[in-house]
C-alpha positions in Angstrom: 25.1 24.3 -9.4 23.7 27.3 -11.3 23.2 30.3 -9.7 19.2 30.9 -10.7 16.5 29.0 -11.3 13.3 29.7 -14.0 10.3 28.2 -14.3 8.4 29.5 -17.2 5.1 28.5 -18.7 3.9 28.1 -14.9 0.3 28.6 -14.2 1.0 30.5 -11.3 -1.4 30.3 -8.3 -0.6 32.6 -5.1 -3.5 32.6 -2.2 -2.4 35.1 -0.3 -2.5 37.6 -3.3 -5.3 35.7 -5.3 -2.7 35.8 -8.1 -3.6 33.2 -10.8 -2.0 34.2 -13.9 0.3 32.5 -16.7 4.0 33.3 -16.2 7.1 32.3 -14.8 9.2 32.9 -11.4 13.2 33.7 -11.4 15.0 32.3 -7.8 18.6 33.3 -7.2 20.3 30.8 -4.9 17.4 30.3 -2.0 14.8 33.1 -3.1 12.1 34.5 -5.1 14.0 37.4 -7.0 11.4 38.0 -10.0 7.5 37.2 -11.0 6.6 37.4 -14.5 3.4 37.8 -15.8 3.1 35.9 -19.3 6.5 34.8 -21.7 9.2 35.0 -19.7 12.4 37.5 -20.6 15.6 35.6 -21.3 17.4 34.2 -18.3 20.9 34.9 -17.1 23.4 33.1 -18.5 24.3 30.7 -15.3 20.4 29.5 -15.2 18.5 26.1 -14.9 15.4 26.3 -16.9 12.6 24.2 -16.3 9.6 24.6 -18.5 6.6 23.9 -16.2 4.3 23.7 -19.8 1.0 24.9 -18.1 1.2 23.0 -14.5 0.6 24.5 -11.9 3.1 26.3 -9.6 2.0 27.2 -5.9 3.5 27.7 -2.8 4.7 24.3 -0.9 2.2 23.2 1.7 2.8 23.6 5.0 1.2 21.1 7.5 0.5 21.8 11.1 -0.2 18.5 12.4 2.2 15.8 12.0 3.5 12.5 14.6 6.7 11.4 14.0 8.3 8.4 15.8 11.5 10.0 16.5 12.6 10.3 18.9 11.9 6.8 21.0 9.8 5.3 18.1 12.0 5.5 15.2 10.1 1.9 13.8 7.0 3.5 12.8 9.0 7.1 11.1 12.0 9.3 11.2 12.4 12.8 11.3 14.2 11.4 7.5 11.6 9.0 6.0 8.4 11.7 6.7 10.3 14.5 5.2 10.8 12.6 2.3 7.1 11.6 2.4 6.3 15.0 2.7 8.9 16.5 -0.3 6.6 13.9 -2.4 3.1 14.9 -0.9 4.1 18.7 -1.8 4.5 19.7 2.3 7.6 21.5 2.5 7.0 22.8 6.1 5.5 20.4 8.5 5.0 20.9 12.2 5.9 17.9 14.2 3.5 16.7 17.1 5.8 16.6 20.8 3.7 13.0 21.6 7.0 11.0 21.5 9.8 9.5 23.6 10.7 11.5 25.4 8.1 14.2 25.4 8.8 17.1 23.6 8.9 19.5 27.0 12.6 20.9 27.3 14.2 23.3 25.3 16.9 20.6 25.0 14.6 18.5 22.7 13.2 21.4 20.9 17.0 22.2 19.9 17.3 18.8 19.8 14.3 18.0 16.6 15.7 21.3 15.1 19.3 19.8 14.6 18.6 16.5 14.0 15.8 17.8 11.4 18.6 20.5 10.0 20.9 17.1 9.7 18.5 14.3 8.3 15.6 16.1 6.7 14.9 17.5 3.3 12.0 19.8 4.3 11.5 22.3 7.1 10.5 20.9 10.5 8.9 22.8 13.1 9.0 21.6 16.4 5.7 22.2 18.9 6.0 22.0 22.6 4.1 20.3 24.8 1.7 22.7 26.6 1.8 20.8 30.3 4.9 18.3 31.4 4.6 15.1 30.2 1.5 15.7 28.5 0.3 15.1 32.1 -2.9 17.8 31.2 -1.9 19.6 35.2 1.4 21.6 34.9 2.3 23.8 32.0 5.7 23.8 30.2 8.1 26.5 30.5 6.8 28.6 27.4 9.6 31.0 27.7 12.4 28.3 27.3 10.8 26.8 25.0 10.0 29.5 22.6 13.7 30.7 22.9 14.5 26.9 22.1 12.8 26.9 18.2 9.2 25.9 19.4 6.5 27.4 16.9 3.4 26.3 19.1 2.1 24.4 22.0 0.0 21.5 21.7 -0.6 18.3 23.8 -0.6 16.5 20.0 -3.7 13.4 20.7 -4.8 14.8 24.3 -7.0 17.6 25.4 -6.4 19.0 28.6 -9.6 18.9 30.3 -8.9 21.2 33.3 -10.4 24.4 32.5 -8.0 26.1 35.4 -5.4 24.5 33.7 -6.2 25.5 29.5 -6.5 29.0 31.0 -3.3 29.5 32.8 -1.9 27.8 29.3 -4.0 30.1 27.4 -2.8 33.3 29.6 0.8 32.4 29.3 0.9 32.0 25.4 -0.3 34.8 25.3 2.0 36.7 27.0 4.7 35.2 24.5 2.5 35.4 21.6 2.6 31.7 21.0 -0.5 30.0 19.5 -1.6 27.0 21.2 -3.2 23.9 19.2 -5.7 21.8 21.1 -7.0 18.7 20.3 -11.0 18.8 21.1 -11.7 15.7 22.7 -14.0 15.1 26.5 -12.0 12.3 27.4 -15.5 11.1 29.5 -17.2 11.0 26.6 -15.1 10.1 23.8 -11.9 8.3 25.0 -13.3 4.7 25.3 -15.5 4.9 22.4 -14.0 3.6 19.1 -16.2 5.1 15.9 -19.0 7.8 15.1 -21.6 7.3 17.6 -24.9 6.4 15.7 -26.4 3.8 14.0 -23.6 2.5 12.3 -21.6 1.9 15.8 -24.5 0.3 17.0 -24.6 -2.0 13.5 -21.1 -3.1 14.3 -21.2 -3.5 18.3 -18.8 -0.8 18.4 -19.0 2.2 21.0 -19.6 5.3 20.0 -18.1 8.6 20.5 -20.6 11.4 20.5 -20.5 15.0 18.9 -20.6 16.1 22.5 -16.9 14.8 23.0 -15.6 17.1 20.3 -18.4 20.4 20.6 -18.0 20.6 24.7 -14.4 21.3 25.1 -14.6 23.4 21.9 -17.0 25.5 23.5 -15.1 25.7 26.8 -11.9 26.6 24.5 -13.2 29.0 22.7 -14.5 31.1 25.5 -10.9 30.9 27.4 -9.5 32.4 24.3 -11.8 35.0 24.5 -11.6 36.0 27.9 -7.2 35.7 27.5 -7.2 36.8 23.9 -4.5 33.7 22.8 -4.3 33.1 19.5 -5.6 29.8 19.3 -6.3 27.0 17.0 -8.8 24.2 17.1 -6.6 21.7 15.6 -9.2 19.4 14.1 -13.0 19.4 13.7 -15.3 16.8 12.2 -18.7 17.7 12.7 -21.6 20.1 11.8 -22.0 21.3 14.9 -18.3 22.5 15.5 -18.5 24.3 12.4 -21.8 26.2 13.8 -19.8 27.0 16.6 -16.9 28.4 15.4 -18.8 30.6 12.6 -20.2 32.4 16.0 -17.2 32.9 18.0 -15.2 34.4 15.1 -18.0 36.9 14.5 -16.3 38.7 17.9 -12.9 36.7 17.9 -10.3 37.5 15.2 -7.6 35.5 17.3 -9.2 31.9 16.8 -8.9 29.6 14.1 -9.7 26.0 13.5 -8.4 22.9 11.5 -9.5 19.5 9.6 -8.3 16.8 9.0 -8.3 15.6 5.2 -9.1 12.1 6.6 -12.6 13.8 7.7 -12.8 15.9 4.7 -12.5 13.2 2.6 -14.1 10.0 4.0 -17.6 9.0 5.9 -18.2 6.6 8.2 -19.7 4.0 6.3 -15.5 3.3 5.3 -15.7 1.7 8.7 -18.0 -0.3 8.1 -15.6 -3.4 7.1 -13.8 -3.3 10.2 -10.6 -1.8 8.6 -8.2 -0.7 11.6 -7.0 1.7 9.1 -9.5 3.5 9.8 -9.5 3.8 13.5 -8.9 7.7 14.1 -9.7 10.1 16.4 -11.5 12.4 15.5 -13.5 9.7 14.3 -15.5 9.7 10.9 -18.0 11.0 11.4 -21.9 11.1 8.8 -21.9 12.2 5.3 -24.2 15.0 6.7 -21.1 16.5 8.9 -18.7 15.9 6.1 -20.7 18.2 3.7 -20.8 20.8 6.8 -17.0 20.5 7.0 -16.9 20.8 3.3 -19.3 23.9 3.6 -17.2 25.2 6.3 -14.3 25.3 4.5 -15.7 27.2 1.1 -17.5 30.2 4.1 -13.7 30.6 5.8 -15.0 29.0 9.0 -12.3 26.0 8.7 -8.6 27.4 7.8 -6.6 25.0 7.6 -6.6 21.4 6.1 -3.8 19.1 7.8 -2.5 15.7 7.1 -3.0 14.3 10.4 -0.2 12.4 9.8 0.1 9.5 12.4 2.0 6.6 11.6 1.2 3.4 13.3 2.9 0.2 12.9 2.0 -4.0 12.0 1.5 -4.6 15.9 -0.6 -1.5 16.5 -3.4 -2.0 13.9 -3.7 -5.3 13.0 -5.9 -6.2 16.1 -9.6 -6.1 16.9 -10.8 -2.9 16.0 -11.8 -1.9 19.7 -8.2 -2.4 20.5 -6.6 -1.1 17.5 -4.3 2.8 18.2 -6.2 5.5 16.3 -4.6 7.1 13.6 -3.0 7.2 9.8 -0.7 8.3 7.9 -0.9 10.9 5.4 1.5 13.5 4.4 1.4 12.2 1.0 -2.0 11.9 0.0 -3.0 14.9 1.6 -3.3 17.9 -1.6 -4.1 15.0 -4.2 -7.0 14.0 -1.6 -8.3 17.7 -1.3 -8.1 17.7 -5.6 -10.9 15.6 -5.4 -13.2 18.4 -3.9 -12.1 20.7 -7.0 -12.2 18.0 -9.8 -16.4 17.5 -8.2 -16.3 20.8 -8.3 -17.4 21.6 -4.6 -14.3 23.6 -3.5 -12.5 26.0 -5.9 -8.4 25.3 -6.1 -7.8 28.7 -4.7 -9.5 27.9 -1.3 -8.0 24.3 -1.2 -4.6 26.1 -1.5 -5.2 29.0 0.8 -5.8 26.3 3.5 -2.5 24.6 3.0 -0.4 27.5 2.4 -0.9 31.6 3.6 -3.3 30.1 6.5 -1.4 27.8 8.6 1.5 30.6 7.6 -0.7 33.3 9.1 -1.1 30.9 12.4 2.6 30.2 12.8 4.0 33.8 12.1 5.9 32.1 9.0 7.4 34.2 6.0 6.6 30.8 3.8 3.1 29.7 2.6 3.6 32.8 -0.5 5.0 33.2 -3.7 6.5 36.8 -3.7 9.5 38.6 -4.6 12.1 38.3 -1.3 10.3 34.9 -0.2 12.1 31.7 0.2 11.4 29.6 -3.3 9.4 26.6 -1.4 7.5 25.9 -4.2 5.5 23.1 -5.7 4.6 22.0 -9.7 1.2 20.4 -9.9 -0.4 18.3 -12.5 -3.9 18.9 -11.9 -5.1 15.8 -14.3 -2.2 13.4 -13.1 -4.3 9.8 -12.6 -3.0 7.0 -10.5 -3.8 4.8 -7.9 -2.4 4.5 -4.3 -0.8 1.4 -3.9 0.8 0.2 -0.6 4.5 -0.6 -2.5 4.8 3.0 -3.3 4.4 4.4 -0.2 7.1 6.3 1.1 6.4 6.6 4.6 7.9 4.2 6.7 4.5 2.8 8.6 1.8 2.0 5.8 -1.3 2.6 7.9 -3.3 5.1 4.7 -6.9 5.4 4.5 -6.0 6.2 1.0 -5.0 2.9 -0.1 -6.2 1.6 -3.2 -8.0 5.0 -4.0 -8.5 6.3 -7.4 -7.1 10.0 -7.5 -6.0 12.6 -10.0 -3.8 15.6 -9.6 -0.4 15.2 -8.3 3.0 17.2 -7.3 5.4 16.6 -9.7 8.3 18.7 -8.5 9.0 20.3 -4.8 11.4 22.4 -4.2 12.6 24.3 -1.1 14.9 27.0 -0.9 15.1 26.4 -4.8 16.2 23.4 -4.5 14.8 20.7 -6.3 14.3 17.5 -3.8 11.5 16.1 -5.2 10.9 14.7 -9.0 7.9 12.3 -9.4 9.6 9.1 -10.9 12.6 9.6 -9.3 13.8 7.9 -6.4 
């Protein structure tokens, strides 16, 4: 093993400084030690070299919504097979959802995800808590504990707590241990039965809808909790025009709040369900091409922050049903940054912004030293081929459960290399 690491000939992009510059970055053992602008010095004798030949180099991605199977549903993915999904998707911090079995409420399985992640995974895993017992939406967790215990947030990963008396004493207690909390926006009155975008193209398919109302409602209700508690919170994922409208007005008084989409609803409409593809099935649903623009408009005015995989891996037996009946959800950790290349290669988001919202901003929300490329920071870095074509196919997927909305799609730009700590664990074309 050599003692330092060079990349030269790196197009080096760095959001949180808006540093995009030709040069080359020098990592001693598991950090950043120099930046150089333009041809890089000679290296020290004991040095890897890797000549990056123009790619780009940016932080690694860090994603702060992921489902895992383990533990209790090891079948559809592994704390091992998603961070190896991730390493080749360019995430090398993801934060793990606490919807499994059991449910991530006790310190003991917070320390638990955070050994077994130290044991079996190549990335960094971040644990959330579950922000009531059981995910029961009545009695909160013991934030304290849990906090001491490794947890970066609290979430109830796919439900919304709808009691407001609840949220709040949630919201008050975060606070007072400066935890964020992560809350899924769905009325479960409205939208919990329904299975698609409600509009005509439910009503085409003899599908039931799930209004904007199910998503814009409980944001509302959020929203003003956080202000009246001042929690830093975080709208984990919105999908319409209207939720962008909403959170451009609270964050003209509220510097605490923050919001999320998914790269499934960045991406995709909902005429994609028009052929009855279980695939998908996802909640937030996919919504008009109208409220994917606004997402898309959102993001470029700093009203979304962060874009997330939504990584939710379902197996055989959960989606290949009748659609009504299908589980929501699909996978994809790595898709998710050659997905978003597709709004800078049509040129309706510029590369910096797609970064910023995969890097410094969920690093901002989680209080993480990560997400920058700076002297002192831990070297989790990515090379990027911004022209890389392929295809998704099914056989290449790493992730254990196959369920992508991706498949079959025509991209280009890919990670090449990831690296965390300065470690290489990721090559394209290597298994």
């Amino acid at each position: 093993m050599s003692n330092y690491l060079l990349i030269k000939n790196a197009r080096i992009i760095d959001p949180a400084s808006n540093k995009d510059e030709i040069g080359a970055i020098l990592v001693k053992k598991s950090k950043i030690v120099d930046i150089i602008s333009g041809q890089a010095p000679n290296a020290p004798q004991d040095t890897t070299i890797i000549d990056a030949k123009g790619l780009v180099l940016a932080p690694g991605l860090i994603d702060t919504r992921v489902f895992t199977g383990e533990p209790g549903h090891e079948f559809r993915e592994t704390l091992s097979s998603a961070s190896k999904a991730a390493a080749a998707g360019g995430v090398t911090s993801f934060v793990t959802m606490p919807d499994t079995s059991p449910i991530i409420d006790d310190a003991a399985l917070v320390d638990f995800i955070i050994r077994r992640a130290k044991a079996t995974a190549k990335v960094n895993i971040l644990p959330s808590a579950a922000m009531t017992k059981g995910l029961n939406g009545r009695d909160i967790s013991e934030y304290g504990l849990l906090k001491q215990a490794g947890a970066v947030c609290f979430s109830d990963g796919r439900k919304s707590v709808s009691s407001t008396a609840t949220l709040k004493s949630a919201f008050t207690y975060a606070k007072n241990f400066n935890m964020p909390i992560i809350n899924h926006l769905l009325d479960e009155g409205l939208g919990a039965n329904g299975d698609v975008h409600a509009g005509l193209m439910a009503t085409g398919l003899g599908l039931k809808g799930i209004p904007y109302e199910a998503e814009t409602i409980p944001l509302e209700r959020d929203l003003q909790l956080a202000a009246l508690t001042k929690v830093r919170y975080h709208g984990a994922q919105i999908s319409c025009a209207n939720s962008v409208k909403i959170i451009e007005r609270h964050k003209k008084t509220n510097k605490n709040i923050s919001c999320g989409v998914s790269i499934n609803n960045l991406s995709l409409n909902e005429n994609y369900v028009g052929s009855y593809r279980t695939f998908f099935k996802l909640s937030p649903p996919l919504r008009s091409e109208d409220d994917r623009q606004a997402l898309i408009a959102g993001l470029n005015s700093g009203a979304i922050d962060i874009i997330h995989s939504d990584h939710d891996p379902q197996d055989v037996e959960g989606k290949r049903r009748p659609f009504a009946e299908a589980a929501n959800g699909a996978i994809g950790l790595e898709p998710l940054l050659s997905a978003a290349l597709r709004l800078y290669h049509s040129e309706q988001v510029d590369l910096m912004t797609i970064l910023r919202a995969m890097t410094i901003n969920p690093a901002k929300l989680l209080k993480l030293k990560s997400g920058r490329l700076k002297i002192g920071a831990k070297a989790d870095m990515i090379l990027i081929d911004l022209n890389y074509p392929f295809v998704v196919k099914e056989q290449e997927i790493i992730s254990r459960s196959h369920n992508s909305v991706f498949e079959r799609a025509k991209m280009t730009g890919k990670v090449i290399k990831t690296f965390v700590k300065g470690k290489e664990i990721f090559t394209l074309g290597e298994s």
